[in-house]
N, C-alpha and C positions, 0 to 999 in steps of 0.2 A: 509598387503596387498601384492602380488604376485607380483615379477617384471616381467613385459613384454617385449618380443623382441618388437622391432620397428616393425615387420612385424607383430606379435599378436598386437599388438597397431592400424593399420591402418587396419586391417581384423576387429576388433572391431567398431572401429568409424563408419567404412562403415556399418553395419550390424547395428547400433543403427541410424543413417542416412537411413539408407532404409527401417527401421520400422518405423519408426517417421513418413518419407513420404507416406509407402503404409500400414501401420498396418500389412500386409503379414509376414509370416516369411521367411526369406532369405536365398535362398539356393547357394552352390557356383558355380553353371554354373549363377547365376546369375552378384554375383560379378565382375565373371570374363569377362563375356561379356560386363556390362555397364561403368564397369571402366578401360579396357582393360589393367587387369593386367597383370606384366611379369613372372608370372607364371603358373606350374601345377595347373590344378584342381585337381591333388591329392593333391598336398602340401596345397590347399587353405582347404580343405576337414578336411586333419591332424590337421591345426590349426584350425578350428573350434569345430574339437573335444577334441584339448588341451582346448580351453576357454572353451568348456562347462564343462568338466572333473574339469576347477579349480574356475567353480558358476558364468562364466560370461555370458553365454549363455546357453539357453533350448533348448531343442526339444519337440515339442507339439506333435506330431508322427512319427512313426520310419521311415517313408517317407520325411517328412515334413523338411523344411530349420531350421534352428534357429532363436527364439528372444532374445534380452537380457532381463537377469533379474534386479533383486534392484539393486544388486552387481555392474551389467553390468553398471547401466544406473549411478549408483557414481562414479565407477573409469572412467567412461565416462567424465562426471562432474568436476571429481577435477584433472584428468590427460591430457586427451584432449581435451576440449574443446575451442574453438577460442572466447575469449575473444576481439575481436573486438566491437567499440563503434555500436550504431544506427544508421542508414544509416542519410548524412543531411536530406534530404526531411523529415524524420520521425522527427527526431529530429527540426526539423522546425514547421512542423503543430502542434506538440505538445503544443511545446510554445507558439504557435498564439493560440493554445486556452484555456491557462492560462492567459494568458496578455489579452486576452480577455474579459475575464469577469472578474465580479465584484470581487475588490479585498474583501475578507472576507473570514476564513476556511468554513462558508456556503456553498460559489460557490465553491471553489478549492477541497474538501475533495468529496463531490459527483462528479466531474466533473473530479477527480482521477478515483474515481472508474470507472465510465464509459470507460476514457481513457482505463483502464489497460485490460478493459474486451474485448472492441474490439479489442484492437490491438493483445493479443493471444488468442480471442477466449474461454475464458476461464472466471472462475467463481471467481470477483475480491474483495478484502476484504479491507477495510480501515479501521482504528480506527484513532480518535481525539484524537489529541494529550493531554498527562495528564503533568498537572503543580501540582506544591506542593501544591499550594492552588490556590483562586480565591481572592483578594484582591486589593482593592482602591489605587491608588498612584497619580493621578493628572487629575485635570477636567481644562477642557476647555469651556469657553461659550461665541461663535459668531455671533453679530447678521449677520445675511443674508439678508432680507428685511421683511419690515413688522413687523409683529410680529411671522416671523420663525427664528427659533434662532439652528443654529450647535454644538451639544453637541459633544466636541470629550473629551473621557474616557479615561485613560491610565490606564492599572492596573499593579502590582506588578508581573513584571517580564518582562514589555513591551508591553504585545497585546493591542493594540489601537480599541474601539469601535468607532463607528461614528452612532451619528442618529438625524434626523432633526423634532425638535418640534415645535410644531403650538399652540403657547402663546394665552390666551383672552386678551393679553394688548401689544401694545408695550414698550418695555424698551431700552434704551441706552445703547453702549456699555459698559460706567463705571458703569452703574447698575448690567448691565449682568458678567463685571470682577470684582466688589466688593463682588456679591453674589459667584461667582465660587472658590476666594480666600476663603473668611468665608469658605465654604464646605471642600476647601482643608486642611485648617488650622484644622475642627474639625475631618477630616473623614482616615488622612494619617493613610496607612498600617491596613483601619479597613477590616471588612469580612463583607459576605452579610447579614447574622444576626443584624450585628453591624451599617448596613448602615439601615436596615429597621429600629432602634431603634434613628437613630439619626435623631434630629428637630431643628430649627430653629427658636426663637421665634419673631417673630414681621418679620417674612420674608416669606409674604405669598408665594412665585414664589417656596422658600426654599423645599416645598412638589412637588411639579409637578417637578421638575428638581431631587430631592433625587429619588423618583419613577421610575424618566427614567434611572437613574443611577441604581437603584436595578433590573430594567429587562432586562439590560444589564448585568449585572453581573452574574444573575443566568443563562442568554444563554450559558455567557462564561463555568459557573459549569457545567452545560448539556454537552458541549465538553469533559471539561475537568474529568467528569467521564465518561467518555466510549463509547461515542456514535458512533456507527458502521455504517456503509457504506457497498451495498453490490451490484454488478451489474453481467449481465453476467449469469444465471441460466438458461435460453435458451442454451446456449452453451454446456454446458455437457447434456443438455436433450436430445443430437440429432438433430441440425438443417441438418448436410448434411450426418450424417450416420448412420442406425438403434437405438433408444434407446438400450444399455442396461437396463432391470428394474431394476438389482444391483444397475449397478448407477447412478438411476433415483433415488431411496429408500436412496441412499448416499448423495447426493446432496439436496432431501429434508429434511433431516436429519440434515443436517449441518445448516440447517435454522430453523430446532423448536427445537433444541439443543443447544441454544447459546452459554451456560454453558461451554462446550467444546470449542468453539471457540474462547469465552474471554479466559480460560485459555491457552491456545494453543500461542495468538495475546501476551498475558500479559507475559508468559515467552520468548519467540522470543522480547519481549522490552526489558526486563531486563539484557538478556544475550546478548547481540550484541550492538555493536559500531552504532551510527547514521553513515549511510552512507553502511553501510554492511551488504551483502545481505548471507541469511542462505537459501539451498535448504535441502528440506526435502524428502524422495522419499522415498515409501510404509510404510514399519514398521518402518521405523526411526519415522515415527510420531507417536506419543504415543495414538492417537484415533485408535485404532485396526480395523474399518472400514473402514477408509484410508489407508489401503495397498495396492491397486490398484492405487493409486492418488499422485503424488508430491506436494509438495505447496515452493512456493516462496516466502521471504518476503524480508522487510529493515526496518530499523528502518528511522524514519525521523525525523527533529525538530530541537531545538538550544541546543546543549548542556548545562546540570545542571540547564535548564530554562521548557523547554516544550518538551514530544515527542509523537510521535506515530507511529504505525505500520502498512503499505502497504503492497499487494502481490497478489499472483493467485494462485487459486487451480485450476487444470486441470488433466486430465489422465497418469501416467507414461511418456507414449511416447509421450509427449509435447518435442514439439522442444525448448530444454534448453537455446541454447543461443540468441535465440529473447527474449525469457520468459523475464532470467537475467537481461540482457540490459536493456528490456524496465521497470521492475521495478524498477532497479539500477537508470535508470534518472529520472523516475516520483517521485522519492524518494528523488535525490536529486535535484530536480525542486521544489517541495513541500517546502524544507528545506531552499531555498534561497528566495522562498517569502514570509515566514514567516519572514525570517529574517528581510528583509528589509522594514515588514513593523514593525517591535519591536523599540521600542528605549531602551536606555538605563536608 
């Protein structure tokens, strides 16, 4: 990559900042007026013709200002970009509306998405987080009153199920902890196969408590292969500026082509650290469609246990460092409450 003077450096930024804000292309009386630089508008002129001469900025017509290109908008990306955190306020109501609701990846994984789609406007992607397997490690069985009894599930690797069954008999708690022992004694480290095949002879409760534990289980499998989150497709359709039909035709494309998007979300998991966010911008993405489009992502989860992958797709000239940020914490927001709700 080319090295820039400090002054090509800050004629760039400004020129990817003033497209970002007005989608316009930017011409230099403009630069020079709004940011009352201390120079020539012929010098400002010269380097705009050096960056375009070296693929950091276009001209759409021989009138017309500059925008930047891919080029532009990565060494934008990985050289200047202000890496400052999310404002508090932002980063406050966030969290009030995680700690909010109901702890389970249920609520949190759609309720990402949502988060990520309003906050840049943009069309937000989640994947549930994938474990090596799904597997039994320790049951719980509490009575509550009556004959409602709290099943709380541990499985292999930590995620904690919870769900409250409505018994035809009451039982006492050493009923309800002699039966939950038997279960854990016969069922450690089985799979859901293994749990539908295991019985309990002479313990009728043995069936109705196996069964709650087998459709827990297979919720958790449902997670843990793949299941996507998607919010935010209004957003790129054009709420507040003309459709383009391009990429109206691209956006719904990205939703009856999944295939593309698991492979896309599934490599971004495997190559990237939890916590580290990969921007992708035009042809860097391997869907030849998305050349017009960046996407954001992170990996999320507990390392060597469970992860999965956040992020936003939106237009090139997304304003990068909201985008960053706000995926960077909803990723690692994600990551700490999973954590704390795993045991070991």
């Amino acid at each position: 990559m080319t090295t820039l003077s400090e002054r090509q450096k800050i004629i760039l930024s400004l020129v990817v900042h003033e497209h970002i804000k007005g989608s316009q292309a930017v011409a230099s009386g403009a630069l020079i007026r709004d940011y009352n630089l201390k120079i020539s508008s012929a010098t400002v002129r010269a380097e705009l013709n050096t960056l375009t001469e070296l693929g950091y900025l276009r001209q759409p017509h021989t009138s017309a200002g500059r925008v930047p290109t891919e080029e532009g908008y990565r060494y934008f990306v990985n050289n200047l970009l202000n890496q400052s955190d999310l404002p508090a306020t932002t980063r406050n109501t966030i969290n009030h509306q995680f700690y909010q609701s109901d702890k389970g990846l249920h609520e949190w994984l759609p309720l990402a998405a949502s988060v990520l789609a309003t906050q840049n406007r943009a069309v937000s992607i989640v994947t549930s987080p994938h474990t090596k397997r799904v597997a039994f490690k320790h049951l719980e069985l509490i009575s509550v009153r009556g004959s409602q009894v709290l099943m709380v599930l541990v499985l292999v690797g930590g995620e904690i199920r919870q769900q409250i069954i409505s018994l035809d008999n009451i039982y006492t708690q050493n009923q309800l902890s002699d039966l939950a022992q038997k279960i854990n004694n016969g069922c450690e480290n089985s799979t859901l196969d293994e749990i539908e095949q295991f019985r309990l002879i002479d313990e009728p409760l043995s069936d109705t408590i196996l069964n709650a534990v087998a459709d827990q289980m297979r919720f958790s499998e449902d997670y843990a292969n793949g299941k996507l989150f998607m919010d935010g497709l209004t957003n790129v359709l054009g709420a507040d500026e003309p459709v383009d039909p391009d990429q109206a035709r691209v956006a719904l494309k990205l939703i009856e082509e999944r295939q593309n998007l698991d492979d896309l979300m599934l490599r971004a998991n495997h190559n990237q650290e939890i916590g580290g966010v990969q921007v992708l911008i035009g042809c860097e993405n391997t869907w030849q469609e998305l050349r017009d489009w960046s996407i954001i992502l992170t990996r999320y989860g507990v390392p060597e246990q469970m992860s999965g992958t956040l992020g936003i797709l939106g237009p090139m000239r997304m304003p990068y460092g909201h985008a960053i940020n706000t995926v960077r914490f909803v990723g690692e927001l994600l990551s700490d409450l999973i954590s704390e709700n795993m045991v070991e």
